[in-house]
C-alpha positions in Angstrom: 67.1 141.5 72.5 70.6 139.9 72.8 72.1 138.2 70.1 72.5 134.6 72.5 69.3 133.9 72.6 68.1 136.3 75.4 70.5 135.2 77.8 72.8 138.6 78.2 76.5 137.8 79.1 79.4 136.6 77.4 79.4 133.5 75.1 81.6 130.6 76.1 82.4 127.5 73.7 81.7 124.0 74.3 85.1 122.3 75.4 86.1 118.9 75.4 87.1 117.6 78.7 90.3 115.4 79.3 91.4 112.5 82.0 94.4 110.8 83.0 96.0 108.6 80.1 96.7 105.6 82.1 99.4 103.5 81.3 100.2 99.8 83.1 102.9 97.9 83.7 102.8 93.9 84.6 106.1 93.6 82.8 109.2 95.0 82.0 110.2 97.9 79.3 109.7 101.0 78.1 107.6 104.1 78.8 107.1 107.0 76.3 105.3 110.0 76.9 102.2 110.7 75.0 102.9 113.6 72.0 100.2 115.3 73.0 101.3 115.4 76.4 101.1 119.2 76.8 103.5 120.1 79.3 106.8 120.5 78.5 108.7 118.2 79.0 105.1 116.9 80.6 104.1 115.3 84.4 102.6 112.4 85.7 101.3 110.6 88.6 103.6 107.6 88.6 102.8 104.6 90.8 106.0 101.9 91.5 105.1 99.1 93.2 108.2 96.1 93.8 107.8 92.9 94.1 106.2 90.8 97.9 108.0 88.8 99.5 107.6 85.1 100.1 105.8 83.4 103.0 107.9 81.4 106.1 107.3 77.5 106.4 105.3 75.9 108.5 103.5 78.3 110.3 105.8 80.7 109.0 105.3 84.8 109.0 103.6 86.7 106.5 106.2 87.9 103.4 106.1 92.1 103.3 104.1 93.4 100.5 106.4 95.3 98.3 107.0 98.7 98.7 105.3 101.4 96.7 106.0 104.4 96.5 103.3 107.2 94.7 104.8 110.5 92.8 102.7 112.9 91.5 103.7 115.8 89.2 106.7 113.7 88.2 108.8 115.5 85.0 108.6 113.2 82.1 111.1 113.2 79.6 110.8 113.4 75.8 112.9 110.1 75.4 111.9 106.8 76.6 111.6 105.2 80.2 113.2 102.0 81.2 110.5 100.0 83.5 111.6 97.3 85.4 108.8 95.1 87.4 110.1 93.1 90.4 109.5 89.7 90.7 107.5 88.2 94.1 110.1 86.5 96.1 109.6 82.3 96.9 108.2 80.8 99.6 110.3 79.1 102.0 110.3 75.3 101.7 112.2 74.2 105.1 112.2 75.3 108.8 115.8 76.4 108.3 114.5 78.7 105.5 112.7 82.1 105.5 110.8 83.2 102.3 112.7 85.1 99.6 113.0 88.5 99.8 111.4 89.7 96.6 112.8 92.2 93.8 113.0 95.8 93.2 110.3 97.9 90.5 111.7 100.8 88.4 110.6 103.7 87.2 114.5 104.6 85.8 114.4 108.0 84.0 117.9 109.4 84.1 117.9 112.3 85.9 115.4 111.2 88.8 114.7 107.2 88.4 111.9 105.9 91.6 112.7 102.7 93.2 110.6 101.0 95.3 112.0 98.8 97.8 110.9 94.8 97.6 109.1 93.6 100.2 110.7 91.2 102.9 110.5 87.1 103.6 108.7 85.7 106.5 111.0 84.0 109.0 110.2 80.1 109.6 109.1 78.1 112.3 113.2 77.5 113.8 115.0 78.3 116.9 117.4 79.8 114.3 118.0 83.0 113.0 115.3 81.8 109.9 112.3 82.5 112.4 112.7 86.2 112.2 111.5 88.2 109.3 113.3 90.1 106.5 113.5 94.3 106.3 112.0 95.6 102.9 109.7 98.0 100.9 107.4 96.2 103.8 109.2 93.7 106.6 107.8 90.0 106.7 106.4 88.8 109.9 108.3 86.9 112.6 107.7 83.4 114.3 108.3 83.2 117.3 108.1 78.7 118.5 111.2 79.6 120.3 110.4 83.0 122.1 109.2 86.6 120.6 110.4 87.7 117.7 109.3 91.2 116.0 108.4 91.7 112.5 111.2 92.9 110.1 111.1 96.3 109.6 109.6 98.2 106.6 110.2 101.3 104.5 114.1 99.8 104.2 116.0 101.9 102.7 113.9 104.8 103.4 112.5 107.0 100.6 114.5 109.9 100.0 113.1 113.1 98.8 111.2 114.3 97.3 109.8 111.2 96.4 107.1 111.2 99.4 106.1 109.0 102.4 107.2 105.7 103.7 107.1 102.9 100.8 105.6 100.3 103.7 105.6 99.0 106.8 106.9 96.7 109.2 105.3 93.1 109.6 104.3 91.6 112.8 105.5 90.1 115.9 104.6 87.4 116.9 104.5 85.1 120.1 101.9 82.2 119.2 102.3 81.5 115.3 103.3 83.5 112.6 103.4 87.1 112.5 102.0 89.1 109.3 103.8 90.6 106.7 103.8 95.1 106.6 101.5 96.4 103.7 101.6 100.0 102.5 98.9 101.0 104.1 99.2 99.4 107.5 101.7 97.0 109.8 101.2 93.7 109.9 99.0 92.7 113.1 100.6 91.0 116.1 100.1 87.7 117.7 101.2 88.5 121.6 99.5 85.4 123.0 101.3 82.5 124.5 101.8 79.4 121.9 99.4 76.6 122.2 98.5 74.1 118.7 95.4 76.3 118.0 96.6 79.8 117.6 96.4 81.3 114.0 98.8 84.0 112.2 98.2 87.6 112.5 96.2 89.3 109.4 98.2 90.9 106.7 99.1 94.6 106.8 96.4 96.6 104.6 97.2 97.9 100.5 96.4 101.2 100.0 93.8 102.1 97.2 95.9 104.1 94.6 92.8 105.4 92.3 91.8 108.9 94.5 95.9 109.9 92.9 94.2 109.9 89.3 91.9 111.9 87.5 90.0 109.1 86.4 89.8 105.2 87.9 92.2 102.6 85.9 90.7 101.3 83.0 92.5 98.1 83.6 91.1 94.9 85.4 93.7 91.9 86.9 91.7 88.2 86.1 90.3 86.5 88.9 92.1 84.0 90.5 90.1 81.0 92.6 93.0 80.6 94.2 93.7 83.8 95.4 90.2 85.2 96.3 91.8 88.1 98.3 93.6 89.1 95.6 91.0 90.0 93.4 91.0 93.5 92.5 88.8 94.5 89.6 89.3 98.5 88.8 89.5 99.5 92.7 93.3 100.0 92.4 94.4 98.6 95.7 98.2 97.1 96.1 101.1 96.1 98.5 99.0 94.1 100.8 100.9 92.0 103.1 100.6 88.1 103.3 98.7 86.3 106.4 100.7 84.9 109.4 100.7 80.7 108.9 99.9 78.3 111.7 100.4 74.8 112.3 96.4 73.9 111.1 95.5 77.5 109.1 96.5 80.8 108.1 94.9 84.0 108.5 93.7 86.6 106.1 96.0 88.9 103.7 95.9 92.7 103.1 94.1 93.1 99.7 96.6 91.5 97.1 98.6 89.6 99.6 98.7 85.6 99.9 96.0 84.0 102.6 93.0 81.9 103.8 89.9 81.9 102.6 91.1 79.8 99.9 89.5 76.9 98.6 91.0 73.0 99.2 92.4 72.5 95.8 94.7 75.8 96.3 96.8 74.1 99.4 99.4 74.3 99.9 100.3 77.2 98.1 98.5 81.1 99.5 100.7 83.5 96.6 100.4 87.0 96.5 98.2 87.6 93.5 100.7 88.4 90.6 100.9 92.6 89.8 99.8 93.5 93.4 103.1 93.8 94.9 101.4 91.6 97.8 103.4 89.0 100.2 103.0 85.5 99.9 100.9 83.4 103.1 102.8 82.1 106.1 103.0 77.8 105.9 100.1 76.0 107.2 102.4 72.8 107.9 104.0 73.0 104.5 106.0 75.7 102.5 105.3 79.6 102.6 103.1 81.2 99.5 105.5 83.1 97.0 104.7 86.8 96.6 103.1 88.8 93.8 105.1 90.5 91.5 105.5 94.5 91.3 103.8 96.9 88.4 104.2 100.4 87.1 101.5 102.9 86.6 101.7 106.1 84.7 99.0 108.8 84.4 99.8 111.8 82.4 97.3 114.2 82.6 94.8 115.6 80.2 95.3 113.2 77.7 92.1 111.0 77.1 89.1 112.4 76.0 86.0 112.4 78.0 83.2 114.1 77.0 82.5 118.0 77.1 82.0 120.9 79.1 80.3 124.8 78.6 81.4 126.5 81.4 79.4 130.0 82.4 76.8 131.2 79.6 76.2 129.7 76.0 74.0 130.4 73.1 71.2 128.3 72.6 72.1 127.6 68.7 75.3 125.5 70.6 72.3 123.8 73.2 70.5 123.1 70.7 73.0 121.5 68.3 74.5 119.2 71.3 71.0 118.2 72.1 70.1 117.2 68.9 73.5 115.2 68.6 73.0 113.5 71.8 76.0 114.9 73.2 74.9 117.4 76.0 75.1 116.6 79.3 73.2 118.5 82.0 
């Protein structure tokens, strides 16, 4: 009879099984690696999202979301990281005034820092230069009261390599009311109908959920906000949205995280990006533009957190039995 318990093959030990250590930034400072970290000089799958940009006035265009750019395997080094977080750039608060463009997010190791580009203002309802949007991480969206303008462009500068894709993309154009701002994960939707007091904004360019780049979902929730309903994220891990096209009477949905309607009375006039999404702030609805969110940092290393076990192959029942009777085996 075997020694194992009758099961004949090799005995393998119980092993504890790891996930990402997750590590968040909502403001600036410093990242250390994890000691246990146990490659040398250790990786991670770094997320740097900057800062949205602010809505147009008045019917304005969307602001960009900020860019965000996603590294995995990034080298870690033994000293510490300086993180910067972007602020969300202002709303605009005249018709000769385009939302603020907002500010860039760090990840600034020496020898390969990541920088992700803020995201563009919307332009403002003006026959000026102000009605067109700003190029960013993702380009605000374009009013066009005067003629057609197109959205700003995104992904400005580009990424260089090896950092990845595009950081965003480029916000809407718009002929009737204000054109969207770019999100990560989508441009900002165009308006090409001819102006008339009823048309609406163009919906903000989609976030892109960042949790499938983990080993394990963010153990990290963001507040909910009644005044940002859109903007309410939970654990899903979805950023750089871009903010809603205004109108002269409403304003029209954001990407995940960005600024726009529904939002409830008491919230006028002001449609932000919800802060630590990277998202842009709402086009006016006959007042100013909503300000952007700010930026964040996230950090997995890998393998560091503890999460259960696992018995690969064939073990003895003496181990079976012991797990069993600890509450600790999982079929």
């Amino acid at each position: 009879m075997a020694g194992n318990g009758g099961i004949i093959g090799p005995i393998n030990t119980v092993q504890a099984v790891y996930k990402d250590k997750i590590t968040l930034f909502t403001a600036s400072g410093c990242f250390t690696k994890a000691s246990t970290n146990p490659a040398a000089p250790g990786k991670a799958t770094v997320v740097v999202a900057a800062g949205g940009g602010g809505g147009g006035w008045d019917g304005g265009g969307g602001g960009g979301a900020g860019g965000m750019i996603i590294k995995q395997c990034h080298v870690l080094p033994a000293s510490a990281v300086s993180v910067t977080i972007g602020a969300g750039g202002a709303g605009a608060t005249g018709n000769n005034d385009r939302g603020d463009t907002g500010a860039n997010s760090v990840f600034g190791s020496a020898c390969a820092p990541i920088t992700a580009a803020a995201g563009g203002g919307g332009g403002s309802e003006n026959c000026a230069p102000a009605r067109c949007g700003i190029a960013g991480g993702s380009g605000g969206g374009g009013i066009a009261r005067c003629g057609p303008r197109a959205g700003a462009a995104g992904n400005t500068p580009a990424v260089p390599a090896p950092l990845g894709g595009p950081q965003g993309n480029p916000g809407g154009r718009a002929v009737c009311a204000g054109g969207s701002g770019g999100g990560h994960g989508a441009a900002g939707e165009d308006i090409p109908a001819p102006y008339n007091p009823s048309c609406t904004g163009g919906d903000g360019g989609a976030g892109t959920d960042v949790t499938p780049f983990f080993n394990a979902p963010p153990s990290f929730t963001f507040p909910c906000s009644a005044c940002s309903p859109r903007g309410v994220l939970g654990g899903v891990g979805i950023y750089a949205g871009g903010g809603g096209g205004g109108s002269g009477s409403n304003n029209r949905t954001g990407g995940i995280g960005g600024g726009g309607n529904p939002a409830p009375p008491a919230c006028q006039p002001y449609r932000p990006g919800k802060a630590n999404t990277a998202g842009g702030g709402a086009g006016g609805v006959g007042n100013d533009g909503g300000t952007g969110g700010s930026g964040l940092v996230i950090v997995g290393e890998k393998c560091q957190q503890p999460c259960g076990v696992k018995a690969p192959g064939v073990w003895s029942m003496n181990t079976v039995y012991e797990f069993v009777k600890d509450d600790n085996w999982t079929n």
